[in-house]
LOZA-170004 format. One record per residue (C-alpha): residue number from 1; residue in one letter; x, y, z. Coordinates in pm, whole numbers, plus 50000, padded with zeros to 5 digits. Layout:
<recs>
   resi   resn      px      py      pz
    NUM      A       X       Y       Z
...
</recs>
This chain:
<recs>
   resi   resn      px      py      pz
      1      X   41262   10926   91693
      2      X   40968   11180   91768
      3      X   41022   11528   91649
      4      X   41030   11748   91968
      5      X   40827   12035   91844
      6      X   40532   11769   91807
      7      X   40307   11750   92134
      8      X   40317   11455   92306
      9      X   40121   11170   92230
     10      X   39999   10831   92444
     11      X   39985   10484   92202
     12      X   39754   10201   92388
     13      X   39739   09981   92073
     14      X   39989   09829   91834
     15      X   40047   10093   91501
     16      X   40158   10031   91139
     17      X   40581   10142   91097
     18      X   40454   10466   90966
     19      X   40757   10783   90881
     20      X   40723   11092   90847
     21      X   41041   11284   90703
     22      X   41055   11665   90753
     23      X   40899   11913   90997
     24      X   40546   11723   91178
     25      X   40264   11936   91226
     26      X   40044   11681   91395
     27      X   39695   11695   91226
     28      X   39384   11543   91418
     29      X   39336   11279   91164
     30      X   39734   11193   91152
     31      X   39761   10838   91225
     32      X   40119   10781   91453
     33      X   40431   10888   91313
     34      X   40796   10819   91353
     35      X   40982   11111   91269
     36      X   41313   11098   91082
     37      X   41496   11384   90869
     38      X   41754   11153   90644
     39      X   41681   10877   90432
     40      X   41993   10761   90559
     41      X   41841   10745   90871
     42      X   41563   10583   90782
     43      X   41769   10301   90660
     44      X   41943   10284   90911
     45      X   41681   10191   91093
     46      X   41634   09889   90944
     47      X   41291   09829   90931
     48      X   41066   09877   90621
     49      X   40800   10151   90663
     50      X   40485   10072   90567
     51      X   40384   10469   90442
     52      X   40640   10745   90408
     53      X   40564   11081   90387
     54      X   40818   11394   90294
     55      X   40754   11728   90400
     56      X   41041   11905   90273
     57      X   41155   12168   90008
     58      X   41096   12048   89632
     59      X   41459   12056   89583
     60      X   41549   11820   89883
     61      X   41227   11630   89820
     62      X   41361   11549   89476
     63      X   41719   11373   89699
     64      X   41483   11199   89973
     65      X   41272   11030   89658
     66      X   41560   10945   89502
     67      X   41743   10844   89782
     68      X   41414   10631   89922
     69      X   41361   10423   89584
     70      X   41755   10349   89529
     71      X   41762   10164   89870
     72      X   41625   09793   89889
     73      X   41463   09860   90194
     74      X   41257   10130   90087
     75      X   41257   10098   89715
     76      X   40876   09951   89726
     77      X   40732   10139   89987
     78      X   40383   10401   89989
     79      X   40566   10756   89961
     80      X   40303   11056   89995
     81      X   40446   11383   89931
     82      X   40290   11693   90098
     83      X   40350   11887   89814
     84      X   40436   11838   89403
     85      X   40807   11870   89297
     86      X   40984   11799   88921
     87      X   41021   11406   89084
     88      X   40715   11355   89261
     89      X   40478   11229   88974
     90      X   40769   10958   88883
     91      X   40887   10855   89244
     92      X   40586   10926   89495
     93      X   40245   10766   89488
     94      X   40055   11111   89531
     95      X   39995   11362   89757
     96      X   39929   11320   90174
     97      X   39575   11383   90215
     98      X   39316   11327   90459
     99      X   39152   11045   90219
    100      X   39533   10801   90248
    101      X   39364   10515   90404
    102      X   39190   10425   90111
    103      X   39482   10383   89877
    104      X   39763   10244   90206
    105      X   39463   09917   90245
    106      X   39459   09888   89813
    107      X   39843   09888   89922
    108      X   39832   09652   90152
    109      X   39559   09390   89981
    110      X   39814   09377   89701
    111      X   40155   09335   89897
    112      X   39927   09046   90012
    113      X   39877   08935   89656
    114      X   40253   08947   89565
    115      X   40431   08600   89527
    116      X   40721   08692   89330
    117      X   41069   08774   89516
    118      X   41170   09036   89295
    119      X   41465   09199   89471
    120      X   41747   09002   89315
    121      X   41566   09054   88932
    122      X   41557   09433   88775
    123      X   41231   09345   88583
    124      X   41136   09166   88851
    125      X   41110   09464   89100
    126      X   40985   09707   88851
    127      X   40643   09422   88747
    128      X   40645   09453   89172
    129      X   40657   09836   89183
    130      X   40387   09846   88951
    131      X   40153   09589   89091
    132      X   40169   09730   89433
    133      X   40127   10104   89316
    134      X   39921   10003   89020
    135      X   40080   10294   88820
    136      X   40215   10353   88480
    137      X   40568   10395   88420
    138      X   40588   10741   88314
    139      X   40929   10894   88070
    140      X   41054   11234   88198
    141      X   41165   11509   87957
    142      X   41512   11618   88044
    143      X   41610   11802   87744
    144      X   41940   11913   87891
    145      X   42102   11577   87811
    146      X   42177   11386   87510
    147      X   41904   11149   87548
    148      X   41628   11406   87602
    149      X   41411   11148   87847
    150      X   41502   10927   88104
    151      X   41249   10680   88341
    152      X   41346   10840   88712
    153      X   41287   10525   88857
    154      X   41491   10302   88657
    155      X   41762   10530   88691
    156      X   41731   10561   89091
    157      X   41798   10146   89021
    158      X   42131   10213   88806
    159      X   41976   10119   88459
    160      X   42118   10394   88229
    161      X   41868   10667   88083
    162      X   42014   10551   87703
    163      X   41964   10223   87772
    164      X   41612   10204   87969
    165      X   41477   10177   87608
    166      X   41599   09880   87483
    167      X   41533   09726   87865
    168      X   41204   09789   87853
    169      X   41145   09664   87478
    170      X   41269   09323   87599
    171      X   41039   09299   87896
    172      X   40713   09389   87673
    173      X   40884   09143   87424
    174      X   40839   08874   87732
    175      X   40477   08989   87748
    176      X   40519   09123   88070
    177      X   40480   09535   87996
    178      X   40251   09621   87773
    179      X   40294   10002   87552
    180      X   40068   10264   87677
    181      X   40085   10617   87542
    182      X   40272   10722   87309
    183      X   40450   10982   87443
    184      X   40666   11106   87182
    185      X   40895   11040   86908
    186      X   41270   11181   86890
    187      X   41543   11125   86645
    188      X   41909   11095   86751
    189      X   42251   11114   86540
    190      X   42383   10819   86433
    191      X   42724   10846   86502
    192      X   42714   11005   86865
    193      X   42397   10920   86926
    194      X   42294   11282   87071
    195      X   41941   11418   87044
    196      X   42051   11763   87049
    197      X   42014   11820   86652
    198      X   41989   12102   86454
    199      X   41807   12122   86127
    200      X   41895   12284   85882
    201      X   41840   12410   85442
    202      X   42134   12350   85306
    203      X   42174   12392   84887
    204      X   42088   12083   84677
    205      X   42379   12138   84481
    206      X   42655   12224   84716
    207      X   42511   12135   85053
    208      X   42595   12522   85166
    209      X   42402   12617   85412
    210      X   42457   13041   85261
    211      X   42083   13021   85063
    212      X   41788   13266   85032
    213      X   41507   13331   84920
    214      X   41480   13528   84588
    215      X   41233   13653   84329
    216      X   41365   13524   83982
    217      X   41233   13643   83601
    218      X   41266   13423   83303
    219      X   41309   13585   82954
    220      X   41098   13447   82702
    221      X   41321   13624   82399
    222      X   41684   13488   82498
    223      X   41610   13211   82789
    224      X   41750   13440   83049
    225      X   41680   13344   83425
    226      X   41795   13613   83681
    227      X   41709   13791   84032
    228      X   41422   14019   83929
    229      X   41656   14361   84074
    230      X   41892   14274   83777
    231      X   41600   14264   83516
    232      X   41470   14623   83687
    233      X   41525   14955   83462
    234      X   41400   15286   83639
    235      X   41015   15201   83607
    236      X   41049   14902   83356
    237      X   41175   14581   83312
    238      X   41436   14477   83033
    239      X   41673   14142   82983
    240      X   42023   14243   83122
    241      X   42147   14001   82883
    242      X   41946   14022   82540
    243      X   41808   14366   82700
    244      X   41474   14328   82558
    245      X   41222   14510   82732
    246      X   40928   14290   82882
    247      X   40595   14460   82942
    248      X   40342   14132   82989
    249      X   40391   13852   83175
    250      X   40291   13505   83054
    251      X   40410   13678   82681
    252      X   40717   13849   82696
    253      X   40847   13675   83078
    254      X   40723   13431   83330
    255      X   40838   13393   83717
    256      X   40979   13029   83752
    257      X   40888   12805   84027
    258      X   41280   12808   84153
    259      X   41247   13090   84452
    260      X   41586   12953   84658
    261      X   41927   13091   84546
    262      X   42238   12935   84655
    263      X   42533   13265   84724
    264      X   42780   12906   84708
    265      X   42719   12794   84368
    266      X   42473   13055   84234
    267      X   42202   12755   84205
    268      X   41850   12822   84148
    269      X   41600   12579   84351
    270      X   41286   12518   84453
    271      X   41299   12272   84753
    272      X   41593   12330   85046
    273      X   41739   11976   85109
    274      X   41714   11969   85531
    275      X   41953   11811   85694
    276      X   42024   11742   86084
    277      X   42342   11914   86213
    278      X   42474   11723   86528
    279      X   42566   11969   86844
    280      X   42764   11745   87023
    281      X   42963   11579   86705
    282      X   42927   11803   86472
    283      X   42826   11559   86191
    284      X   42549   11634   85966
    285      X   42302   11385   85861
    286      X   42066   11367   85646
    287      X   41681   11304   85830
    288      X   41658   10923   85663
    289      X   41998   10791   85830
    290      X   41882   10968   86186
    291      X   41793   10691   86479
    292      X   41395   10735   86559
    293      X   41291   10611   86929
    294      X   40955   10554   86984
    295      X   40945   10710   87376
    296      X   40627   10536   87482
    297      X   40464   10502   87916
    298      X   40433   10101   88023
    299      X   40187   09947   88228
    300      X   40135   09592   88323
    301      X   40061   09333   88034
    302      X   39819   09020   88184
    303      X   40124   08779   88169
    304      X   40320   09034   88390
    305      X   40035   09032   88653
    306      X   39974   08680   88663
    307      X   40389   08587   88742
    308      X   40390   08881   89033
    309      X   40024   08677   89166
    310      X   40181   08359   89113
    311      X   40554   08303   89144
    312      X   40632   08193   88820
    313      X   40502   08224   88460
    314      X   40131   08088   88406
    315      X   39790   08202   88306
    316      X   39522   08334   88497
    317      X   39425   07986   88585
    318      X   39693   07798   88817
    319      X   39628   07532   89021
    320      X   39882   07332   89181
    321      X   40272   07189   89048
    322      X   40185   06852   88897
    323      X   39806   06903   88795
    324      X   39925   07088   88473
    325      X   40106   07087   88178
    326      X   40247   07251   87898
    327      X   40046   07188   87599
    328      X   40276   07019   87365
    329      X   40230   06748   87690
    330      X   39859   06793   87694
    331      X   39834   06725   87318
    332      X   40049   06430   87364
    333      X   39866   06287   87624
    334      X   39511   06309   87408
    335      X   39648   06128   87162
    336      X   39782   05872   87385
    337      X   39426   05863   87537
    338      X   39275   05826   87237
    339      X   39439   05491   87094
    340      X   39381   05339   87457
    341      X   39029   05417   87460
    342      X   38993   05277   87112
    343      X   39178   04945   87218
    344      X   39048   04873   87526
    345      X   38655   05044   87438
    346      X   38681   05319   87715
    347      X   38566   05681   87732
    348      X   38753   06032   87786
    349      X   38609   06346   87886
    350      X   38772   06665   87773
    351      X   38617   06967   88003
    352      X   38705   07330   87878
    353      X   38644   07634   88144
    354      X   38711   07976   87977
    355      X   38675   08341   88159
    356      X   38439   08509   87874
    357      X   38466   08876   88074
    358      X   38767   08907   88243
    359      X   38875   09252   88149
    360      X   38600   09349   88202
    361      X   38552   09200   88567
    362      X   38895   09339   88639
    363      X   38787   09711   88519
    364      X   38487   09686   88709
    365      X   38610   09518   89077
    366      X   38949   09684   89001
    367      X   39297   09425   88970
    368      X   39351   09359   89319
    369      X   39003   09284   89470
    370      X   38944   09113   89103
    371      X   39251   08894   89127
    372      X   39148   08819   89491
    373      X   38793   08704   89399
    374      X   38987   08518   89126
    375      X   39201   08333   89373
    376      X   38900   08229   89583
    377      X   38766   08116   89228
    378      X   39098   07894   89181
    379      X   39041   07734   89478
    380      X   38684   07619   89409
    381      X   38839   07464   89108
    382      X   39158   07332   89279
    383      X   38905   07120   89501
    384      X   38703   06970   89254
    385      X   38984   06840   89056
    386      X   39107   06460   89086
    387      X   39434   06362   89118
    388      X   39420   06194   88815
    389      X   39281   06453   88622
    390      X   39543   06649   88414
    391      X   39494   07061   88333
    392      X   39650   07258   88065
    393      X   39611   07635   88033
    394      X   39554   07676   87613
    395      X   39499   08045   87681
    396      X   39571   08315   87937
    397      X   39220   08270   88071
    398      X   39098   07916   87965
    399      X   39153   07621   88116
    400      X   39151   07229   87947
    401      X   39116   06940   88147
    402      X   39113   06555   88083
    403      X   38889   06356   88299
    404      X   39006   05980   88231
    405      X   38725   05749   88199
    406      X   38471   06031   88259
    407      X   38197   05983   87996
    408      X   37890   06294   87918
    409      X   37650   06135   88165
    410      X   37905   06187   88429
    411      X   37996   06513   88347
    412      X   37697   06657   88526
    413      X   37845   06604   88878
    414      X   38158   06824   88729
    415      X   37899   07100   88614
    416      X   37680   07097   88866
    417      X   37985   07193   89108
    418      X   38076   07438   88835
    419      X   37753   07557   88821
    420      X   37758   07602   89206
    421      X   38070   07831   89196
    422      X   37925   08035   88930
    423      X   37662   08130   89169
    424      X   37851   08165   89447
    425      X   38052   08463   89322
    426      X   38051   08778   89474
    427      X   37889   09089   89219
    428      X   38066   09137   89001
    429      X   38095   08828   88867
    430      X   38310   08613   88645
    431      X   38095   08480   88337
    432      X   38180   08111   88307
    433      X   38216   07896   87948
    434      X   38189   07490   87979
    435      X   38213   07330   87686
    436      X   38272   06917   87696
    437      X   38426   06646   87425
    438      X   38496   06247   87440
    439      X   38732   06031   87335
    440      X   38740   05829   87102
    441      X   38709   06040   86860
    442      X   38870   06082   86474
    443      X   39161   06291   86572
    444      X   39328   06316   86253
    445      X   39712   06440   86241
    446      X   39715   06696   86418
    447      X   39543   06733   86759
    448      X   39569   07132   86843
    449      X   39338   07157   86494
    450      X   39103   06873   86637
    451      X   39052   06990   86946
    452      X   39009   07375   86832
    453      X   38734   07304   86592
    454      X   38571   07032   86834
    455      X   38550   07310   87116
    456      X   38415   07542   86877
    457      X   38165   07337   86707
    458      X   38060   07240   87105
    459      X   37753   07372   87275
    460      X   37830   07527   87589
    461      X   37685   07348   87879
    462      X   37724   07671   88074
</recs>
């Protein structure tokens, strides 16, 4: 529905599902806009937009983004927001500007890109979130509540604030988010589990917390330790107990190092023993039995960005369902090569491709037109393998594959076509390692060993 304050406007050509919620001031440079003022009625709708922008108060901003990124529908899409609110950096994608074409196509090259369904999976659709918006996960501060930050979007998906933590330690323990900053460190009580703690100097002796500060004197004559005040006579100072006057320090007295007096227990003491004083349990604890949280932003790890390309868990290299293996079955299948080559005199070709720069590459094409030029790479590869060849992936960005009764002299037909795709790379370019091995070799016990220091004592053929 068009807002009716908006001036009408003729459409000749087919337009992007593009929403606009909130008073429309139609701009030259707008593109079209349907016009809504709920999200409820944008879900209604039942159609996904394909950009969103709000134009509303902060406060009701704050309900639409919330609103917006709790629904399936919507929970993915480009949200521009005309203007910043306390939600906006966690639940938008920026600010509506005339320069949004530039970041909706980076949008739209990596919904292309994405070949995991994620809706039914919680990681799942947060690896998605953050491969289409290529964005950190930020924490927000909330020190009103117990667990003083919260992640805004995993709450708008019903994961408690208290237990986001834990969540997100098991996904970067899957290798799928990796730690950014660190953004800060808070301790809770252990037996609420509250951060709103109070510390506090309690006495050593009695755990009071009724202490001060005081100025003490020690008498040398009669081993006297008092407040100074009670050693003080008109202008002079005498021992209220042995009442010997002192006139030099160092001879006749000397100020000891205790400067804390207990009122509890009358305790002299140098050092205040903190503790932390629980506001919601009222338990005190002392600072080595409090829980410490590490409250850290996430981004992407390599593994997470390669299932959300792919479908499923792999390395950068993945060519098609039956052409690789695990490598417990690649190892196996070496070996197995090996004693058949030495009984029947034939020759094996192991071929290893590895990706020398690809962080690199990625930093300087950026992830999705990196990952794209990637996928044309795969291809390349995927077309000059045989069906009898067999691949293993024995990194994230090196590929192994055994090319049965392949000897050296053949191998140049394999890197000449490898050599071709090296050149045929767009700029900038992914930096190519070949390195090549035959069987029958001495194998020993244990073939992961073999083959490590046999591809590291190879010379690169490329």
């Amino acid at each position: 529905m068009s807002d009716v304050s908006e001036k009408p406007r003729t459409l000749t050509l087919p337009h992007p599902y593009f929403v606009w919620l909130g008073q429309h001031t139609a701009e030259p440079w707008h593109p079209w806009f349907d016009n809504f003022h709920s999200a409820d009625e944008v879900i209604a709708a039942g159609k996904t937009p394909e950009l969103i922008v709000i134009a509303t108060q902060a406060e009701e901003q704050d309900a639409l983004l919330i609103n917006l990124r709790r629904a399936d529908l919507t929970s993915h899409c480009l949200i521009l927001t005309r203007h910043e609110s306390a939600l906006s950096p966690f639940l938008a994608n920026g600010l509506w500007q005339n320069e949004y074409k530039e970041q909706y196509q980076a949008y739209q090259l990596r919904k292309q890109q994405l070949k995991l369904a994620y809706h039914d999976d919680t990681g799942h659709k947060l690896l998605a979130y953050l491969w289409l918006h290529d964005e950190t996960l930020q924490p927000h501060a909330v020190p009103a509540k117990p667990w003083l930050y919260q992640y805004p979007l995993l709450k708008a998906w019903g994961i408690k604030p208290e237990d986001s933590f834990s969540w997100l330690s098991g996904l970067k323990q899957q290798s799928w988010l990796d730690a950014g900053k660190l953004e800060n460190r808070v301790r809770f009580c252990p037996c609420c589990h509250s951060g709103h703690l109070n510390y506090i100097d309690v006495c050593p002796q009695c755990h009071s917390i009724d202490t001060e500060a005081q100025s003490s004197l020690h008498c040398f004559s009669c081993g006297h330790v008092g407040a100074q005040a009670s050693f003080r006579k008109l202008s002079t100072l005498s021992c209220p107990n042995c009442l010997q006057q002192l006139r030099h320090i160092g001879v006749d007295y000397d100020r000891p190092i205790e400067n804390q007096h207990c009122n509890s227990c009358d305790t002299l003491f140098t050092d205040a023993l903190v503790q932390a004083e629980c506001l919601h349990c009222h338990s005190n604890s002392s600072l080595n039995d409090l829980q410490v949280r590490n409250v850290y932003s996430y981004k992407l790890a390599a593994n997470g960005r390669s299932l959300l390309r792919q479908g499923r868990n792999h390395s950068v290299f993945s060519l098609t369902p039956g052409e690789q293996m695990p490598m417990a079955q690649f190892y196996w299948l070496i070996d197995w090569q090996n004693k058949l080559a030495r009984r029947h005199k034939q020759t094996h070709c192991i071929l290893s491709v590895q990706l020398l720069n690809l962080e690199r590459f990625l930093a300087a094409a950026g992830e999705a037109k990196g990952f794209a030029q990637l996928d044309a790479l795969q291809d390349r590869l995927r077309n000059m393998i045989r069906i009898t060849d067999a691949c293993s992936n024995y990194s994230r960005d090196g590929l192994l594959m055994l090319l049965p009764l392949t000897g050296l002299a053949q191998i140049k037909h394999v890197y000449s076509k490898l050599l071709d795709i090296q050149q045929k790379q767009e700029t900038p370019a992914l930096e190519l390692s070949v390195k090549a091995i035959t069987l029958p070799a001495d194998t020993g016990d244990n073939i992961a060993d073999w083959l490590t220091d046999e591809l590291v004592k190879a010379t690169p053929l490329l």
